[in-house]
C-alpha positions as a Markdown table, in Angstrom:
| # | Residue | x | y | z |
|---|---|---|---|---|
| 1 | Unk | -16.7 | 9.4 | -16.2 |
| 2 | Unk | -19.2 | 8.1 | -13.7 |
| 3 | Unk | -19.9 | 9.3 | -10.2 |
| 4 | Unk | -18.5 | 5.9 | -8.9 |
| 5 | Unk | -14.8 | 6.9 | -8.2 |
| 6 | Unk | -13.8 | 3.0 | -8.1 |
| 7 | Unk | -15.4 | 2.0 | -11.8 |
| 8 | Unk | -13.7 | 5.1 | -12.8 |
| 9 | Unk | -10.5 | 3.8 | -11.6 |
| 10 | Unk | -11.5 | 0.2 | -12.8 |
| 11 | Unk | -11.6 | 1.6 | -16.3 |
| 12 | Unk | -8.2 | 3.5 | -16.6 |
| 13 | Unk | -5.8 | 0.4 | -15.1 |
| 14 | Unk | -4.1 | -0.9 | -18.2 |
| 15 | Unk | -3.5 | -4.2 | -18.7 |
| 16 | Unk | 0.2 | -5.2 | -19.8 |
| 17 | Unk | 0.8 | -8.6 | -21.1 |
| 18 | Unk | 4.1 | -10.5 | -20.2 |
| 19 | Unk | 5.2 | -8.3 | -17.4 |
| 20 | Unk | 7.3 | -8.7 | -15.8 |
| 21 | Unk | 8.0 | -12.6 | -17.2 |
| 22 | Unk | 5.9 | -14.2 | -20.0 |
| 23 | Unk | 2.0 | -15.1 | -19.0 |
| 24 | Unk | 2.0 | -12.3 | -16.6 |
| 25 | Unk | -1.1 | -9.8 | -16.9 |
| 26 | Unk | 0.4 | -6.7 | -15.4 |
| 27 | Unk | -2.1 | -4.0 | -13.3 |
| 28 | Unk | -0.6 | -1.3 | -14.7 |
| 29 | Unk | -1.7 | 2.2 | -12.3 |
| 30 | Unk | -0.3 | 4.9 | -14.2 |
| 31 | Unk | -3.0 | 6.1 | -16.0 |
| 32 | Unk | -4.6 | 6.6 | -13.0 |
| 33 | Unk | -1.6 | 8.7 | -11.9 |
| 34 | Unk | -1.3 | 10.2 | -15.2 |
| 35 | Unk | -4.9 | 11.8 | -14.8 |
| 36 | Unk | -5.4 | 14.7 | -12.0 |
| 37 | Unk | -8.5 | 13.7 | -11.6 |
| 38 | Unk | -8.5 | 10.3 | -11.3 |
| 39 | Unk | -5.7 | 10.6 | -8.8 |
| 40 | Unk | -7.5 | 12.8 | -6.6 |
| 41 | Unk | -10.3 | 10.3 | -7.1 |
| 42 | Unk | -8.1 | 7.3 | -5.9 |
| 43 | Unk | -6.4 | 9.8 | -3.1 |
| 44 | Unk | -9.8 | 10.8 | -2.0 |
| 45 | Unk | -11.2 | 7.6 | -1.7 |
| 46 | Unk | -8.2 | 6.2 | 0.5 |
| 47 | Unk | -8.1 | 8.9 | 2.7 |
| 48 | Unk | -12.2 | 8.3 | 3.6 |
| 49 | Unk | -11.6 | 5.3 | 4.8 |
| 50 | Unk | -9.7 | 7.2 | 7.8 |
| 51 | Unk | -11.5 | 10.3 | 7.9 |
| 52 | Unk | -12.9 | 10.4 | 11.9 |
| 53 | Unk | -9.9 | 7.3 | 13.2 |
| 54 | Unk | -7.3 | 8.7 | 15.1 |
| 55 | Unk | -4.4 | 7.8 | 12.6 |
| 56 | Unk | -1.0 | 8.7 | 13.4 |
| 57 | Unk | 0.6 | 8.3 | 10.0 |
| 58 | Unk | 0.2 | 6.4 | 7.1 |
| 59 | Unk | 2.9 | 4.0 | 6.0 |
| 60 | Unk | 3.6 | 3.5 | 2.0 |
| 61 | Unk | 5.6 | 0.4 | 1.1 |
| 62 | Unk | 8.8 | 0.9 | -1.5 |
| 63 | Unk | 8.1 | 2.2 | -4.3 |
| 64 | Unk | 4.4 | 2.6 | -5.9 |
| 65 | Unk | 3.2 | 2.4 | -2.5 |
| 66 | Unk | 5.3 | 5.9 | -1.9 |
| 67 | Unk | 2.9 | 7.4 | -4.6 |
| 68 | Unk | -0.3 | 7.0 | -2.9 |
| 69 | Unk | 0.2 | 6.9 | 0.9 |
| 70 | Unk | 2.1 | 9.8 | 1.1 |
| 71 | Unk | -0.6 | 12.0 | -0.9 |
| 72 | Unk | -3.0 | 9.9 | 1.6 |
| 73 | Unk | -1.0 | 11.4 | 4.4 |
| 74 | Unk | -1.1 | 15.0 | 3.1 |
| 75 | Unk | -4.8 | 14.9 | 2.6 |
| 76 | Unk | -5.2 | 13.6 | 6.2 |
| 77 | Unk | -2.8 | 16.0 | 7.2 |
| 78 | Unk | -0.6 | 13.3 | 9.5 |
| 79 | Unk | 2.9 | 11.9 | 8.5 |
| 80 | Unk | 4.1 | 9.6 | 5.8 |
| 81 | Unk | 6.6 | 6.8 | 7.1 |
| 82 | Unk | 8.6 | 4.8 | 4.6 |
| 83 | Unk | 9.1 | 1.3 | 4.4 |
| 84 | Unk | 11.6 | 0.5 | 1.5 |
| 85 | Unk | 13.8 | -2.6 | 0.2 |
| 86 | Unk | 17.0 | -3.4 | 2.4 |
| 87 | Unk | 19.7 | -1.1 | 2.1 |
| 88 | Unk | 17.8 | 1.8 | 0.9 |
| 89 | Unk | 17.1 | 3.6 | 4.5 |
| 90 | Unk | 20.2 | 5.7 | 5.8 |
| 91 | Unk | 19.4 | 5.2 | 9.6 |
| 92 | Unk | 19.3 | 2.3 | 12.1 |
| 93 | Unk | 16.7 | -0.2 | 10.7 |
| 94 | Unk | 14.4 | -3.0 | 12.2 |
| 95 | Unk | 14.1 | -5.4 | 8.8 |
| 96 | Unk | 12.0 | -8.4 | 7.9 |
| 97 | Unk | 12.3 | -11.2 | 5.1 |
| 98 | Unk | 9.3 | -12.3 | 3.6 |
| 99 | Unk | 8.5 | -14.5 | 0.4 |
| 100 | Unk | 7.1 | -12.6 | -3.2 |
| 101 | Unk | 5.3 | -13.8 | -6.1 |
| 102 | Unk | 8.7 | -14.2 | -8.0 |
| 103 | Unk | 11.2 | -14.7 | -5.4 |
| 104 | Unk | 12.1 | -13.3 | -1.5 |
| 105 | Unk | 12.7 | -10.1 | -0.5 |
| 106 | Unk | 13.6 | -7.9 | 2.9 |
| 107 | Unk | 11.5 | -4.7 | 3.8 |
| 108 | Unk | 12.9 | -2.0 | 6.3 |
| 109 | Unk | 11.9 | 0.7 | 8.5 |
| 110 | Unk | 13.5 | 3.2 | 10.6 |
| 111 | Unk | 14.1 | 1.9 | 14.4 |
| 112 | Unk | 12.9 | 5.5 | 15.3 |
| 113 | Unk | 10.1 | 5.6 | 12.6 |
| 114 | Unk | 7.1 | 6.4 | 14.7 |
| 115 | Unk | 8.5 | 8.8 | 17.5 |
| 116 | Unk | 5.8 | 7.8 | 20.0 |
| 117 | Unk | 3.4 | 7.5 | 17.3 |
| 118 | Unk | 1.5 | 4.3 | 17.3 |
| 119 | Unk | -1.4 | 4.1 | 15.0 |
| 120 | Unk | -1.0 | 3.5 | 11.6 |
| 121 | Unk | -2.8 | 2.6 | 8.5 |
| 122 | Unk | -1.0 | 1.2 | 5.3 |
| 123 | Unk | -1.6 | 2.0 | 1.9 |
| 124 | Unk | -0.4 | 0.0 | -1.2 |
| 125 | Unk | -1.0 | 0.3 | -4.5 |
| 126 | Unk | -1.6 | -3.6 | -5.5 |
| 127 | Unk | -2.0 | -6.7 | -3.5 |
| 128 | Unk | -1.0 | -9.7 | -4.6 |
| 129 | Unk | -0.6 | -12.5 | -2.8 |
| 130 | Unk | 0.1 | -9.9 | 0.6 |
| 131 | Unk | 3.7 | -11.2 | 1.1 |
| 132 | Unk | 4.8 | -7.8 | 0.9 |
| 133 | Unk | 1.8 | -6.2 | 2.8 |
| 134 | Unk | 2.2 | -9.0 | 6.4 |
| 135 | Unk | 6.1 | -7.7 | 5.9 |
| 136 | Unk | 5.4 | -4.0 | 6.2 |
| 137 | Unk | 2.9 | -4.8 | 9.1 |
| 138 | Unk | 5.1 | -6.7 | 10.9 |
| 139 | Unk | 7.5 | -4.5 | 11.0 |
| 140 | Unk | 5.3 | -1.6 | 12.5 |
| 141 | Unk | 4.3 | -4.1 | 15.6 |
| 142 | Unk | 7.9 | -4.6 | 15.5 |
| 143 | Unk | 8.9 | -1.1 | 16.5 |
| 144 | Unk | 6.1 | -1.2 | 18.8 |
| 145 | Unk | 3.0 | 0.2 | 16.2 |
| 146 | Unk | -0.6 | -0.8 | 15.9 |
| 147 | Unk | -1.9 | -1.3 | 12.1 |
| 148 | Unk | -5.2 | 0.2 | 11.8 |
| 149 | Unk | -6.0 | -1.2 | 8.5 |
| 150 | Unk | -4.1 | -2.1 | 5.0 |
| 151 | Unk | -5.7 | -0.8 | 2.2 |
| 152 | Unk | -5.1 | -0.8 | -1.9 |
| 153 | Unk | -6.3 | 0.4 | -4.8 |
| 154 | Unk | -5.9 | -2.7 | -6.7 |
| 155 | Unk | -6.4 | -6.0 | -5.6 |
| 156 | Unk | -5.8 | -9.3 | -7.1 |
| 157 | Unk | -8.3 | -11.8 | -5.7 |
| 158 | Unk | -7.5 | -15.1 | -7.0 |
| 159 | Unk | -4.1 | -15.2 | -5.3 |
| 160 | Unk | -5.9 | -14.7 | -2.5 |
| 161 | Unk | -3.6 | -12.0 | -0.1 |
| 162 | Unk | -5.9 | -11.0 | 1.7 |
| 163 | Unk | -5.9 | -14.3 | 3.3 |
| 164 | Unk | -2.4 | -14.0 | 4.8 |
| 165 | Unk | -3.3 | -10.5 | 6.0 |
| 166 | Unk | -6.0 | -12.4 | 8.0 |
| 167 | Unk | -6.2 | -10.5 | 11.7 |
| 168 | Unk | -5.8 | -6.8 | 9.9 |
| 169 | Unk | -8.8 | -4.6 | 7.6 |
| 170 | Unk | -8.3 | -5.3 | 4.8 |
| 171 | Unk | -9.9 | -2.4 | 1.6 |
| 172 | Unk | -9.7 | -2.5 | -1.9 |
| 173 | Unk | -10.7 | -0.4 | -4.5 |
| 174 | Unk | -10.7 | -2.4 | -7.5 |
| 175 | Unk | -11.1 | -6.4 | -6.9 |
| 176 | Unk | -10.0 | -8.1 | -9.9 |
């Protein structure tokens, strides 16, 4: 392993061919998540690019998301708020449709997610082509939040996402 956390974490991603539909390369992150040390690395490194901002919480979008911004959260030591698929939160939801790589889907978030707390950052473990990513940011300025930056640890370039989360910081680990 190298000093350089991000080549370190370049170098475990897997690739998976065909998945999930045929001419697919698949980012696979769970070597990373497999290795204690690598996780800590990618953890680490995600939590630095708050360390000194007055966060409030860190969001984590359904389901890999979950993985890293709530160990983000407990290394900051602020809260982790949820956003997940439609029908998966048990309270009153705010909800917005948005368009994937393979199809649509609808994010939520708990009407009362922030309880007065209004500066967020959101971590992801991919971005694609940010679909998912605008959703999860509209929603927090929806329930009245401000999104201090959107950050990944694997980012997919060429179908340009980050250019639909123009307006919000966008960081990325690994740039493929």
């Amino acid at each position: 392993m190298t000093n350089n956390p991000t080549q370190n974490l370049k170098t475990a991603v897997r690739d998976v061919l065909d998945f999930p539909k045929k001419g697919i390369v698949f980012k696979d992150i769970t070597p990373i998540l497999a290795d204690g040390d690598l996780f800590r690395q990618a953890v680490d490194w995600l939590a630095e690019l708050h360390r000194g901002e007055k966060l409030d919480a860190v969001v984590g979008i359904d389901a890999r998301g979950f993985i890293f911004a709530g160990a983000v959260a407990c290394a900051l030591g602020i809260g982790f708020i949820p956003v997940r698929k439609k029908g998966k939160l048990p309270f009153e939801t705010q909800s917005v449709a948005y368009d994937l790589e393979y199809g649509k889907g609808e994010l939520e978030i708990h009407v009362d997610a922030l309880r007065g707390q209004k500066r967020v950052a959101i971590v992801d473990d991919l971005l694609a082509t940010g679909g998912t990513a605008l959703a999860a940011a509209k929603l927090i300025e929806k329930i009245g939040g401000k999104v201090s930056g959107v950050d990944f640890v694997i980012e997919l370039g060429f179908l340009k996402g980050r250019d639909r989360l123009n307006g919000y910081r966008v960081t990325s680990a690994i740039v493929y």
